[in-house]
C-alpha positions as CSV (number, residue, x, y, z in Angstrom):
1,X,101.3,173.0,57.7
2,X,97.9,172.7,56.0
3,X,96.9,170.7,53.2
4,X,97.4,173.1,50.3
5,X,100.8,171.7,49.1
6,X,101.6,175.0,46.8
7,X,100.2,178.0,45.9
8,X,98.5,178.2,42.4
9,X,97.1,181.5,40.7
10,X,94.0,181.2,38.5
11,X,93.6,184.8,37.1
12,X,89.8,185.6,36.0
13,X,89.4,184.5,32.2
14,X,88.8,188.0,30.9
15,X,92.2,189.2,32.4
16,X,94.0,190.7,29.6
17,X,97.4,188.8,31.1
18,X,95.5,185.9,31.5
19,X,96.9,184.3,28.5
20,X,100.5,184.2,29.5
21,X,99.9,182.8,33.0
22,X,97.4,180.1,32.2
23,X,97.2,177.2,30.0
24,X,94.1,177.3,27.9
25,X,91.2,174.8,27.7
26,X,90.0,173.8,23.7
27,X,86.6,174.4,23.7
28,X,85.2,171.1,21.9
29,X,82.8,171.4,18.5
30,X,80.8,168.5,19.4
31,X,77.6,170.3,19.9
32,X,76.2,170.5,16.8
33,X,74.0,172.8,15.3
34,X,71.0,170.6,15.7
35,X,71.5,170.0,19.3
36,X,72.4,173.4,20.3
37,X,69.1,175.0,18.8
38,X,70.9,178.3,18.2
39,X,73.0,178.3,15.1
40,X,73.1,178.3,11.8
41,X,74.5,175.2,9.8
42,X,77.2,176.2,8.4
43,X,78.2,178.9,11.8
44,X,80.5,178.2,14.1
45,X,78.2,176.4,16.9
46,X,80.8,177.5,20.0
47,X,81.4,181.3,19.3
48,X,77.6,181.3,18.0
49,X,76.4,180.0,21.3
50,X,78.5,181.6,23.7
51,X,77.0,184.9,22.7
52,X,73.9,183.6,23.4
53,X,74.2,182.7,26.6
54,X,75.9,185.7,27.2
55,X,73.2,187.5,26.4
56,X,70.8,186.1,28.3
57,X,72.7,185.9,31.5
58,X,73.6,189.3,31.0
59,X,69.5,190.3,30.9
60,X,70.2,191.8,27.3
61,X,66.4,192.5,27.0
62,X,67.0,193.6,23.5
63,X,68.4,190.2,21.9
64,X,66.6,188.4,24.4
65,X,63.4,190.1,22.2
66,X,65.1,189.8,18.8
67,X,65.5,186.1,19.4
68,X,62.3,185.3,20.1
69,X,61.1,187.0,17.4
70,X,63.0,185.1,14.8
71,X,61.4,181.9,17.0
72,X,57.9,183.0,16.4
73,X,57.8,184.2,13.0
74,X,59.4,181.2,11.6
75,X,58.0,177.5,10.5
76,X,59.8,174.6,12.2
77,X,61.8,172.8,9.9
78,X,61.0,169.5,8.7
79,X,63.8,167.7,10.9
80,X,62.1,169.1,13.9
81,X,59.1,167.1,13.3
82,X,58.8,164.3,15.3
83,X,57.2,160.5,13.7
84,X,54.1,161.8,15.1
85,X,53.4,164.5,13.1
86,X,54.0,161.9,10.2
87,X,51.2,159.4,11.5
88,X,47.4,159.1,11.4
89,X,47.0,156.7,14.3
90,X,45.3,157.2,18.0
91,X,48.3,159.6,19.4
92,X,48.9,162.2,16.4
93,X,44.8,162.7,16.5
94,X,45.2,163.3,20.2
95,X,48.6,165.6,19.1
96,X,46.8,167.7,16.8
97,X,43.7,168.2,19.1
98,X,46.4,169.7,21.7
99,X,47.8,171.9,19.2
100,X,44.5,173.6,18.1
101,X,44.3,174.4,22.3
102,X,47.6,174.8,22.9
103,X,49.5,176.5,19.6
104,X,51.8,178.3,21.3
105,X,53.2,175.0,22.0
106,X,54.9,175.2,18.6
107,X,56.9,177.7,18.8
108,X,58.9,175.5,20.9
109,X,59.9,172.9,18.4
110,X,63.8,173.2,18.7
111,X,63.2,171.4,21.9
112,X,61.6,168.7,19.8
113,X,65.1,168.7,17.4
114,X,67.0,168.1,21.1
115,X,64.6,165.2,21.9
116,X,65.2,163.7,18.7
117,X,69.0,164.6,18.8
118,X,70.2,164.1,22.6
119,X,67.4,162.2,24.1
120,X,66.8,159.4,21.4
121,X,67.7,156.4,23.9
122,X,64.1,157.3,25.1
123,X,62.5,156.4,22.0
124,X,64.9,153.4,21.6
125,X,64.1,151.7,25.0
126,X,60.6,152.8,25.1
127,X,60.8,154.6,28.3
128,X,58.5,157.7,29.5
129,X,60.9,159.6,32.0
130,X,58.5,161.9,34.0
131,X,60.8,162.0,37.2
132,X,62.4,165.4,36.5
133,X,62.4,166.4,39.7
134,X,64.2,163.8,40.9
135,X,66.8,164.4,38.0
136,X,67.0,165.9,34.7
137,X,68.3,163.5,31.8
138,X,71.7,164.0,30.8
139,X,72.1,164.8,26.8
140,X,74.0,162.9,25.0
141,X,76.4,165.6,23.5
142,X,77.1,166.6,26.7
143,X,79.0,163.7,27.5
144,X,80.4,163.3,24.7
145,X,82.4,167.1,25.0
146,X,83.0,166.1,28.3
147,X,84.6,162.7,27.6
148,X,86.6,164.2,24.6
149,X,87.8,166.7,27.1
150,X,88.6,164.0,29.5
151,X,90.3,161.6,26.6
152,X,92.5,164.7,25.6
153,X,93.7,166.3,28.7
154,X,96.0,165.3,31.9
155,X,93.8,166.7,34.9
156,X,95.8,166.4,38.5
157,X,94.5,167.4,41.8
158,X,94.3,171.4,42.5
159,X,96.1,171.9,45.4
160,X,99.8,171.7,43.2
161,X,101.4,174.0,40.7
162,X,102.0,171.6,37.9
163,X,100.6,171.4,34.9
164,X,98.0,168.8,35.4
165,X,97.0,171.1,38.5
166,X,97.1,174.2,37.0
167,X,94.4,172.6,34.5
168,X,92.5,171.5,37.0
169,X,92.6,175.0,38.5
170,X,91.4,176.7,35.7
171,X,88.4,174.4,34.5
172,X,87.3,174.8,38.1
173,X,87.6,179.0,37.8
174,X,86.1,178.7,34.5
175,X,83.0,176.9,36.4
176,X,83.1,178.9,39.2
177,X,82.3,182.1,36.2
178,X,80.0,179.9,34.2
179,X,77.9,179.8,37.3
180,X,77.9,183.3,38.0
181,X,77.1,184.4,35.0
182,X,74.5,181.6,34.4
183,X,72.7,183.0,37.3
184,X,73.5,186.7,36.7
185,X,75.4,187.6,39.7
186,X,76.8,190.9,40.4
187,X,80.1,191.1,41.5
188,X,80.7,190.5,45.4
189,X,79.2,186.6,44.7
190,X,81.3,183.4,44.7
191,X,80.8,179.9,44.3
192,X,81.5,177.0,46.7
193,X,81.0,173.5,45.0
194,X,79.9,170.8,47.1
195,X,78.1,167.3,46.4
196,X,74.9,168.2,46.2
197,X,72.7,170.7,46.9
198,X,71.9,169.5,50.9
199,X,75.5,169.4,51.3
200,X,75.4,173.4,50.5
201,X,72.7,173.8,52.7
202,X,74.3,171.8,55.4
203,X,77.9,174.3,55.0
204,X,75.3,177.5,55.8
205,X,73.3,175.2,58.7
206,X,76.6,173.9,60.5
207,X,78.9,177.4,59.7
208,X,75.5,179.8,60.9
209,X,76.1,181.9,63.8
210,X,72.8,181.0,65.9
211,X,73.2,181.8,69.4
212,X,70.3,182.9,72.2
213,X,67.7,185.4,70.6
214,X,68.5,184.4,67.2
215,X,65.6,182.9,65.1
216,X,65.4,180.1,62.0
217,X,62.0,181.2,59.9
218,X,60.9,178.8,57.0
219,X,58.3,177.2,55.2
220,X,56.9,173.9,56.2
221,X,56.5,173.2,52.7
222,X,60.3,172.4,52.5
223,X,62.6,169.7,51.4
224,X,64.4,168.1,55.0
225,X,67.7,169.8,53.9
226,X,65.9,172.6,54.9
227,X,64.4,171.0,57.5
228,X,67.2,169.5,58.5
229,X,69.2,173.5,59.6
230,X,67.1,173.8,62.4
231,X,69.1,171.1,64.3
232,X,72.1,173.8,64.3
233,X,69.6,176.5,65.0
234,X,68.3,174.4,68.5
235,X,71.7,173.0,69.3
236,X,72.6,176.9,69.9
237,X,69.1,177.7,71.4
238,X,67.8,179.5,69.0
239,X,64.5,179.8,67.8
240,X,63.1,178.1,65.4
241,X,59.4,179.2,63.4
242,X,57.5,177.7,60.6
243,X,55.2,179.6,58.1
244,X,52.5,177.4,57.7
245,X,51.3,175.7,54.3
246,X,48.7,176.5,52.0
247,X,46.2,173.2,51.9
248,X,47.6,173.2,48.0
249,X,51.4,174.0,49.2
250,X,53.5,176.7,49.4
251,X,53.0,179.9,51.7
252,X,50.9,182.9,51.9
253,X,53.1,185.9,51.3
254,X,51.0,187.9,53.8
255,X,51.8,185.1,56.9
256,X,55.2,185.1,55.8
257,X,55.5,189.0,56.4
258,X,53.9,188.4,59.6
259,X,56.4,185.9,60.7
260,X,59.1,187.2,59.6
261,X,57.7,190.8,61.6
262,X,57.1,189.4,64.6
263,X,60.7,187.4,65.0
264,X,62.8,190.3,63.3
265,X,66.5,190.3,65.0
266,X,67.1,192.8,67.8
267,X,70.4,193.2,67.5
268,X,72.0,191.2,63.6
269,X,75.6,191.2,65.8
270,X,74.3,189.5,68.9
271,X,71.3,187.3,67.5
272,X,71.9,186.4,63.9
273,X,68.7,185.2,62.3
274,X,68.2,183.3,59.2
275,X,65.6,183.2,56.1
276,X,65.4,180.0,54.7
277,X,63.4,180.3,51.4
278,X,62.0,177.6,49.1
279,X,62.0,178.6,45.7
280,X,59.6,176.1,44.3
281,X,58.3,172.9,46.2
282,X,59.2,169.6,45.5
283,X,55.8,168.1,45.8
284,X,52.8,171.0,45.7
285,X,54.4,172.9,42.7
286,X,54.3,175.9,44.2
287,X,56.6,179.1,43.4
288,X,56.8,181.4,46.6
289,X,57.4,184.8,45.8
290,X,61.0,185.6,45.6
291,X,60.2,189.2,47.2
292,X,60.4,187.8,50.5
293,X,64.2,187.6,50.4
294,X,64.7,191.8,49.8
295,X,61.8,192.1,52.8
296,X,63.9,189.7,55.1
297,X,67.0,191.4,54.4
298,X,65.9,194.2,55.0
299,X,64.3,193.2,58.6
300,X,67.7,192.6,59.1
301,X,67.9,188.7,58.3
302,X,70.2,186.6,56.5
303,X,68.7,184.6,53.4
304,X,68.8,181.4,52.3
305,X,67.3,180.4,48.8
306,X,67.1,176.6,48.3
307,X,66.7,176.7,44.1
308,X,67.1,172.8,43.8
309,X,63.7,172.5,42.3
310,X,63.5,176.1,40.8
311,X,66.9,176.5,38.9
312,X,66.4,173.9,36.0
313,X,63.2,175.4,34.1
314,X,63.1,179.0,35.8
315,X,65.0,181.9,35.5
316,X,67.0,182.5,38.6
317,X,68.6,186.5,38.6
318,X,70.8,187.4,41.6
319,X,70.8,191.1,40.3
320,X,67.2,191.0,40.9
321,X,67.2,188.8,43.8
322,X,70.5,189.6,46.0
323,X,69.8,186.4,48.5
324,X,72.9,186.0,50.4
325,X,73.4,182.3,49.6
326,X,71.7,179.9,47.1
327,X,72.0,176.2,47.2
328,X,71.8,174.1,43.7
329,X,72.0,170.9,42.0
330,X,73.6,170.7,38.8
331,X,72.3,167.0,37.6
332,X,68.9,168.3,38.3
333,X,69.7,171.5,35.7
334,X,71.2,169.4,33.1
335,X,71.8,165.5,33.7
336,X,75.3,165.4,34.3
337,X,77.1,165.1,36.7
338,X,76.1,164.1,39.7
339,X,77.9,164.5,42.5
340,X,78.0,168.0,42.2
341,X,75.8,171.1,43.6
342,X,77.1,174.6,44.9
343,X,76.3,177.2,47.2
344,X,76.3,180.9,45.7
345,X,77.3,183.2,47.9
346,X,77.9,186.5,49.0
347,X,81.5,186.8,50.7
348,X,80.1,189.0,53.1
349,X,77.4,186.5,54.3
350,X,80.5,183.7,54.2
351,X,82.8,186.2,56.2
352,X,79.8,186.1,59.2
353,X,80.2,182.5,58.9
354,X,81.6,179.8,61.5
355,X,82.8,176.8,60.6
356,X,83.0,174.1,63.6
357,X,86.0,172.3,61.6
358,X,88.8,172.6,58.7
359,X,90.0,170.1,56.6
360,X,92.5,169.3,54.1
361,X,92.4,172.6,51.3
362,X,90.4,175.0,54.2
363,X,93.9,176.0,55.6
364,X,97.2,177.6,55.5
365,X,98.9,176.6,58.2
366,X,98.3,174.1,61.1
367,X,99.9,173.7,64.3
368,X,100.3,169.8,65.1
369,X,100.4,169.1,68.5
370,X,99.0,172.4,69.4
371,X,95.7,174.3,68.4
372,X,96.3,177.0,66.2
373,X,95.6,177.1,62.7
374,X,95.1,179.5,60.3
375,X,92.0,179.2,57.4
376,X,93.1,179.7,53.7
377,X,92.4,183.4,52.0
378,X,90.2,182.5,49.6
379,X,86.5,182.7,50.3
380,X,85.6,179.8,49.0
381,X,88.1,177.6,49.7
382,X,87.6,178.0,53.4
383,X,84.4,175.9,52.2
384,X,85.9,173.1,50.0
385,X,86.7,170.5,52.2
386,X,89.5,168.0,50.6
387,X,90.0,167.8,46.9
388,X,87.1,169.3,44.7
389,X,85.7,167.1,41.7
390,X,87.7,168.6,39.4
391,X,87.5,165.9,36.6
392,X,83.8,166.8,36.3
393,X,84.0,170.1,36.8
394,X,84.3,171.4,33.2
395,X,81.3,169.7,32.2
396,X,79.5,172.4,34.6
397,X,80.7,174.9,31.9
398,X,79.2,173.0,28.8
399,X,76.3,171.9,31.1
400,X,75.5,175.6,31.7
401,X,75.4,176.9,28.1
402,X,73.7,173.6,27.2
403,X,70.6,175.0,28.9
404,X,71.1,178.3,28.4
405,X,70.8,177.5,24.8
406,X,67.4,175.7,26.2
407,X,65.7,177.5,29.6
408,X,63.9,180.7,27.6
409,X,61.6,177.7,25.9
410,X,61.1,175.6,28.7
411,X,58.3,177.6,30.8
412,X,56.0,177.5,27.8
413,X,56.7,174.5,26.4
414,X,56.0,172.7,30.0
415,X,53.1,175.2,31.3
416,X,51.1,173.7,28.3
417,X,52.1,170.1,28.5
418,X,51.2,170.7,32.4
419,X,47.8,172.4,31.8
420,X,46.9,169.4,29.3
421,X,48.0,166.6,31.8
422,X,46.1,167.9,34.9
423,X,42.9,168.8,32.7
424,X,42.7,165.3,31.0
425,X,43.7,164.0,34.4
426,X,40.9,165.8,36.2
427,X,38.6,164.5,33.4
428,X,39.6,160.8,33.8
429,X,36.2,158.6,34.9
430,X,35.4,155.0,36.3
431,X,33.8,152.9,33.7
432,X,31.6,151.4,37.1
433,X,30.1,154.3,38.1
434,X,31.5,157.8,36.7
435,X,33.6,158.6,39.9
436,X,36.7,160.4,39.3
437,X,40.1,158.4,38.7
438,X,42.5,160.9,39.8
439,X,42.6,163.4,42.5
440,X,45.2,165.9,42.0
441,X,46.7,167.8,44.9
442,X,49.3,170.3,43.7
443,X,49.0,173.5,42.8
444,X,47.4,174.2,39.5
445,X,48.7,177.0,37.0
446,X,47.0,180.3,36.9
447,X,47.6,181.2,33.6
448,X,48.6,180.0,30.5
449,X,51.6,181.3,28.9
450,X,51.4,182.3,25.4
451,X,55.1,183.1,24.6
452,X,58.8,182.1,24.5
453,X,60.4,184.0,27.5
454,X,57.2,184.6,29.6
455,X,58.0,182.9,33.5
456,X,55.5,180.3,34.7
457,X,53.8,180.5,38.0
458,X,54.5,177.3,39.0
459,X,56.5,174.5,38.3
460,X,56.0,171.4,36.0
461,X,55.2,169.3,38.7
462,X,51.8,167.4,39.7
463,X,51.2,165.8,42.4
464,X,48.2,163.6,42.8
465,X,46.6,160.1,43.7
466,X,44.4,157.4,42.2
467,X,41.4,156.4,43.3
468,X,39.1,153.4,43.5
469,X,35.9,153.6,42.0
470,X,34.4,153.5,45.6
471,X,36.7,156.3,46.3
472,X,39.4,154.9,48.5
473,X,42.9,156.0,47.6
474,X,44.8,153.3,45.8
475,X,48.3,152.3,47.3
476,X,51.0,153.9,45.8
477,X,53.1,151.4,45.7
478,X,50.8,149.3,43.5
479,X,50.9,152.1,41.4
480,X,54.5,152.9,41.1
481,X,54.8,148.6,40.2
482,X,52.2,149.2,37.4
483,X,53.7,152.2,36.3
484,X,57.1,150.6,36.0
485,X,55.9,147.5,34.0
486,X,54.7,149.9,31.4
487,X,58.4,151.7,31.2
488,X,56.8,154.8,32.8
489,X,59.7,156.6,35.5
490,X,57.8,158.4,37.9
491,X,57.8,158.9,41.6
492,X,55.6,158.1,44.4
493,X,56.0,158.7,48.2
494,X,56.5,162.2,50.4
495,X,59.7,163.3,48.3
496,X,61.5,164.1,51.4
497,X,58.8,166.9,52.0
498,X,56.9,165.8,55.3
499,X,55.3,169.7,55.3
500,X,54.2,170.0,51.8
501,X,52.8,166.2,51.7
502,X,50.8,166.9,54.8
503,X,49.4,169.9,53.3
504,X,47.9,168.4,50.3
505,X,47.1,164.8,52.3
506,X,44.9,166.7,54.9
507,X,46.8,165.3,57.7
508,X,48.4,168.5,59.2
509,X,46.9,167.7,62.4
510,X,48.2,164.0,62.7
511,X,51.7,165.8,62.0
512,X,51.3,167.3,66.5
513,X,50.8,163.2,67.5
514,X,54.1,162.3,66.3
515,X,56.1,160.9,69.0
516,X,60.5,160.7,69.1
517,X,61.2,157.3,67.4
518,X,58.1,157.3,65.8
519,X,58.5,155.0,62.4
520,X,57.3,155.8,58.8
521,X,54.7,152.5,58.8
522,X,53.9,153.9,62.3
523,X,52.5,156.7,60.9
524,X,50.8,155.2,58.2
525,X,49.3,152.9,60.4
526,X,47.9,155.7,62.8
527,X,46.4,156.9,59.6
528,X,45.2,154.6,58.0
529,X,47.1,154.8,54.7
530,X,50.3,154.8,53.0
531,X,51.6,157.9,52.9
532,X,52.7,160.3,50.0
533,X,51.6,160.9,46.1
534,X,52.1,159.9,42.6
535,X,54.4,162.7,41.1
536,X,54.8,163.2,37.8
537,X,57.5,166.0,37.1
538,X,58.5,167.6,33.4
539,X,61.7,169.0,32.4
540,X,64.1,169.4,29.7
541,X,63.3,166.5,27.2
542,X,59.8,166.3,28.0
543,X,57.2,166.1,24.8
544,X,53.7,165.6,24.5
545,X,54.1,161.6,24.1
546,X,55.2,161.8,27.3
547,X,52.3,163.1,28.6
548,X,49.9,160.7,26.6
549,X,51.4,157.9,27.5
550,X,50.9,158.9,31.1
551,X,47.1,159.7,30.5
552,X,47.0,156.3,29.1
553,X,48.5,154.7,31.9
554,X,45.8,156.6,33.8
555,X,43.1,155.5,31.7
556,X,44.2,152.4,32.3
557,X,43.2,152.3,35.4
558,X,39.7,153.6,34.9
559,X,38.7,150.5,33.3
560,X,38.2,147.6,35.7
561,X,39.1,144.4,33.3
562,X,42.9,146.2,32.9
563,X,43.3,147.4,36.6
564,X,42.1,144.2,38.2
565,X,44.7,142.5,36.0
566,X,47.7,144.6,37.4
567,X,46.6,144.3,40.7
568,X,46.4,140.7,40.7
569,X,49.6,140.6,39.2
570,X,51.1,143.1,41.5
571,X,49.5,141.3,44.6
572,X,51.0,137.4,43.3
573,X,54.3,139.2,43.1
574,X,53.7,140.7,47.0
575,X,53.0,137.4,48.1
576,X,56.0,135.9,46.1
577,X,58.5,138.4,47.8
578,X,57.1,137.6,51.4
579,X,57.3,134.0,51.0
């Protein structure tokens, strides 16, 4: 037999019988009206917000406008002031200079009420957290619904009928539909949860059909999860393409056409191709036009839309853009927890799908001895291999109108904090001789935004590198230890994107010498460098003393008496280690 012991029902939670065939989950109070940013104090913070994120997932254009109105028009109250509005000292003079450029910057000040709410361990350990990209902060209301949850209920494993099951089964459906609608998905899509969001890409890599005559097309400027499909794609012999990067990341829409033209499937039955798009890159902070997936699809390609790095400060619509599968990360939306992504998927696409094994809660029945076995009904449980994480599955569904509560603020809030931090990096001078301290390599925004709702044109992300004052490129591994001893969290190294970190390096060309076996400090010796860049990423809690604190740490660094102090430090500490 398979693996699912019994057969459970989980009926949709707007089913009108729903309520005599399910038991119900108590939605928890513990966001407040301060952390929520959305209510009233005195209104009822749950009913208040689930409307809201109703209405946004549902692309109610007409509340979406009201809201922002009542955002605009309206003073931030004095508890969303932060100390540094209340101070006269080096920083609040630097805070009210941004503000006369940057003004619109106000109108995001319940995000400043969530920083001092949810976030205020950051204050209280002195740490600058610019590493959103490798994961968002959790907020602390979060897990507090979520461990109240977890103190009050009895959760079992899913594949039973009892009780404890039946709990379980329902938190995970009421996920599942938090997802969908987070993401505005029209009926036809489901949800697969897996541990991360390589782990969904993997399920759509190892399950593909690729077979002779089919064809892989993606971006170099990638994550390896990406990457990493074209090992199914080869093992089948089929092709595999690459659309070249941009020197500052990301791809040319017109090449990607072009591509895409030249390698369309003959025939989608006997040489099933697949569209692997990045929605925004790890490292060069690029956006790549989501229109590619409706001109793939309709070349006759499957699509693929990795939305990792996209998904936690963009809105993502799958009415607008019907990609067959999407592959996320939920820690990198919201914190918590980890250990969880999902692939969103259309149960056509996953009907086309092979998968090359099953495993417990993937099947009905199974013949042992023998060879015949017979895959589960359910889409997505065909996809689910073993027991799902269903004790931190419900937090999905706080998580989820947590930031939807949060996401229409966050591309302005974070396209001025990112225009400040790359202009006052770009500024940033030796005291020797006037060179430049900073190089930065990512992709710049185009355009400031100027209002709450308006969609950035690239990411929050910069990636760049520090120089010497003779113009040599300082290790980064120096600077990640001098970053570190001043609490600053941010990231150095390729970020698992070879492609997009030999775009913006210049070292394409080196990428055609590589050899199989070929080792990172190989590399790096062949040119003459470590390899990668300083990445500083903002998300969710970000403020502007994160950002100043960064430009002072860079500034630090421009003046020879405090950089030759960290180096020497960082060099005794080398030597210390290797002895």
């Amino acid at each position: 037999m398979g693996n699912t012991n019994s057969i459970h029902t989980v009926n949709h939670p707007h089913d009108p019988v729903h309520k005599h065939r399910v038991i119900h989950r108590k939605r928890s109070t513990a966001f407040s009206a301060l952390t929520l940013g959305c209510v009233s104090a005195h209104s009822d913070p749950v009913s208040d917000c689930s409307s809201q994120t109703t209405a946004i997932s549902d692309g109610d254009q007409g509340s979406t406008l009201k809201e922002k109105s009542s955002f605009e028009t309206c003073l931030p109250p004095l508890y969303a002031n932060s100390s540094i509005d209340l101070q006269e000292d080096e920083t609040s003079v630097a805070y009210k200079d941004f503000l006369k450029e940057y003004p619109q910057y106000q109108l995001t000040w319940i995000v400043d009420s969530l920083r001092r709410s949810d976030f205020r361990r950051l204050d209280r350990n002195s740490e600058t957290y610019v590493d959103y990209m490798g994961g968002s902060l959790y907020p602390e209301s979060l897990i507090q619904v979520h461990t109240e949850f977890l103190n009050r209920s009895v959760l079992g494993n899913t594949h039973s009928v009892s009780n404890s099951s039946r709990l379980s089964a329902f938190c995970a459906d009421e996920a599942r539909q938090a997802v969908l609608s987070f993401f505005n998905a029209p009926p036809g899509y489901t949800v697969i949860f897996t541990a991360n969001a390589s782990a969904a890409l993997k399920l759509v890599g190892e399950a593909f059909p690729f077979a002779e005559g089919s064809s892989y097309i993606l971006g170099a400027d990638s994550h390896n999860s990406v990457h990493g499909i074209r090992q199914f794609a080869l093992q089948r012999n089929a092709q595999v393409h690459y659309i070249e990067t941009t020197p500052c990341g990301g791809l040319d829409p017109s090449d990607a056409k072009n591509i895409l033209s030249n390698h369309r499937p003959q025939s989608h039955r006997a040489s099933p191709s697949l569209f692997a798009l990045t929605g925004q890159s790890n490292i060069s902070n690029s956006k790549n036009p989501l229109s590619l997936i409706k001109y793939a699809s309709s070349l006759g390609y499957c699509t693929l839309l990795d939305a990792a790095a996209l998904a936690p400060t963009s809105v993502v619509s799958l009415s607008d853009t019907p990609v067959d599968a999407m592959a996320i990360s939920f820690y990198k939306m919201f914190g918590f927890p980890t250990g969880v992504g999902a692939l969103v998927a259309k149960e056509s696409f996953l009907a086309q799908l092979q998968r090359p094994w099953f495993a417990g809660g993937t099947v009905d029945v199974v013949q042992a001895p023998g060879t015949i076995f017979t895959m589960t009904e359910t889409p997505y449980e065909q996809f689910e291999d073993g027991t799902i994480n269903y004790l931190n599955l419900p937090a999905i569904t706080e998580g989820l109108r947590f930031l939807s509560a949060y996401l229409p603020f966050l591309p302005l809030r974070l396209s001025s904090l990112t225009h400040y931090l790359v202009t006052s990096l770009s500024r940033l001078r030796h005291e020797e001789n006037g060179t430049p301290v900073v190089q930065v390599m990512s992709r710049i925004p185009s355009r400031k935004l100027h209002s709450v709702g308006e969609q950035a044109d690239t990411g929050s992300t910069i990636s760049f590198v520090f120089l010497s004052p003779t113009g040599e490129m300082l290790p980064n591994s120096f600077i990640e230890y001098a970053a570190s001893s001043q609490n600053i969290s941010l990231r150095t190294g390729c970020m698992c994107n070879p492609g997009g970190a030999a775009a913006l390096l210049g070292i394409r060309e080196n990428m055609d010498l590589l050899y199989p076996g070929v080792r990172m400090k190989d590399f790096q010796r062949q040119v003459g460098q470590e390899l990668g860049v300083v990445r500083v990423s903002l998300g969710l809690a970000s403020n502007f003393q994160d950002v100043w604190k960064v430009l002072q740490f860079a500034s630090s660094m421009a003046r020879e008496q405090s950089r030759t102090a960290m180096w020497n430090t960082w060099a005794d500490e080398k030597i210390g280690r290797a002895y």
